[in-house]
C-alpha positions as semicolon CSV with decimal commas, in nm:
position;residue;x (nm);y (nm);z (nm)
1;X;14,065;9,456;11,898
2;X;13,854;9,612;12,152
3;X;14,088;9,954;12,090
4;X;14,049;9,940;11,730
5;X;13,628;9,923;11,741
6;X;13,667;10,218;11,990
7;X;13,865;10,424;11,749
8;X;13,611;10,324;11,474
9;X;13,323;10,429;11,678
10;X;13,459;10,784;11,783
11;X;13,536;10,820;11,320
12;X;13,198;10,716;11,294
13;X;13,042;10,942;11,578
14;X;13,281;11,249;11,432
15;X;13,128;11,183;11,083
16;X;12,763;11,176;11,230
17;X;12,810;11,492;11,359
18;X;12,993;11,666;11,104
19;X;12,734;11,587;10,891
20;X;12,440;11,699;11,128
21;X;12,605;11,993;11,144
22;X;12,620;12,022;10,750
23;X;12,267;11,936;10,704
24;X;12,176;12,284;10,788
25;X;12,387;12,470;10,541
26;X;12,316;12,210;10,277
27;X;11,899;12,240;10,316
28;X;11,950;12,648;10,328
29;X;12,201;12,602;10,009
30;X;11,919;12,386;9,806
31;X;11,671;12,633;9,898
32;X;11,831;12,940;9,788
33;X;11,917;12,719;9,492
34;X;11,504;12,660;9,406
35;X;11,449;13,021;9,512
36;X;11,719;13,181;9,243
37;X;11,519;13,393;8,994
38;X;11,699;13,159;8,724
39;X;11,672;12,819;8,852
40;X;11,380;12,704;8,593
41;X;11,645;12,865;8,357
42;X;11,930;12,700;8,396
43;X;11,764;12,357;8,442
44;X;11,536;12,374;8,213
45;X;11,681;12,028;7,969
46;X;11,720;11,820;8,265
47;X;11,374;11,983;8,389
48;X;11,236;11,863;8,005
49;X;11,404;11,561;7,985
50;X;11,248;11,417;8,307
51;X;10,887;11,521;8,233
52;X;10,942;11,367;7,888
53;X;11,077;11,035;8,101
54;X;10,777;11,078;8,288
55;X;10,535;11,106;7,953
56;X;10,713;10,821;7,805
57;X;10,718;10,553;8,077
58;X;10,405;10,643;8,261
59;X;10,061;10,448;8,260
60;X;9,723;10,612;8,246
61;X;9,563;10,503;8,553
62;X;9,177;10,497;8,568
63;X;9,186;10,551;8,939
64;X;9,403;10,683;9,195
65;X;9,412;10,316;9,353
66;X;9,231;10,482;9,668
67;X;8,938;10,248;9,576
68;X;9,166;9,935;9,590
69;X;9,352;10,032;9,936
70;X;9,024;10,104;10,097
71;X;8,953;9,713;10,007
72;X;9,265;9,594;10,111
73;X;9,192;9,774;10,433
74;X;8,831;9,662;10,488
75;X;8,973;9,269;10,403
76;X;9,216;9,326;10,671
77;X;8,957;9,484;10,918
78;X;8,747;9,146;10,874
79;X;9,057;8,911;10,924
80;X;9,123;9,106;11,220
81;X;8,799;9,118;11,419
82;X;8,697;8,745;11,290
């Protein structure tokens, strides 16, 4: 059993790397994607159809919620120093 987890571990550690190695290519790949002078372009729908998602689902918000995680932070300041 012992010789089968070792062979899984040396897949798994080949995969890590192959895909560390990939990372790079992929991030420059998506970034000359966003950079092409016709990216807005060509996804323009999808672009649409998620800022309509986003119109249609969302909730107007009176506040950021700053206010409200400043008082959760000054309740657990108080716990905190008794």
């Amino acid at each position: 059993m012992s010789n089968a987890l070792n062979i899984n571990k040396k897949e798994i550690t080949r995969w890590v790397e192959a895909w560390k190695r990939a990372a790079f290519s992929l991030e420059e790949v998506r970034r000359n994607e966003l950079r092409s002078h016709d990216y807005y372009k060509r996804n323009q729908e999808l672009i649409n159809e998620m800022l309509q998602y986003a119109c249609d689902i969302g909730e107007v918000r009176l506040s950021s919620g700053l206010v409200d995680q400043q008082r959760v932070y000054m309740r657990l300041r108080e716990r905190q120093t008794g």
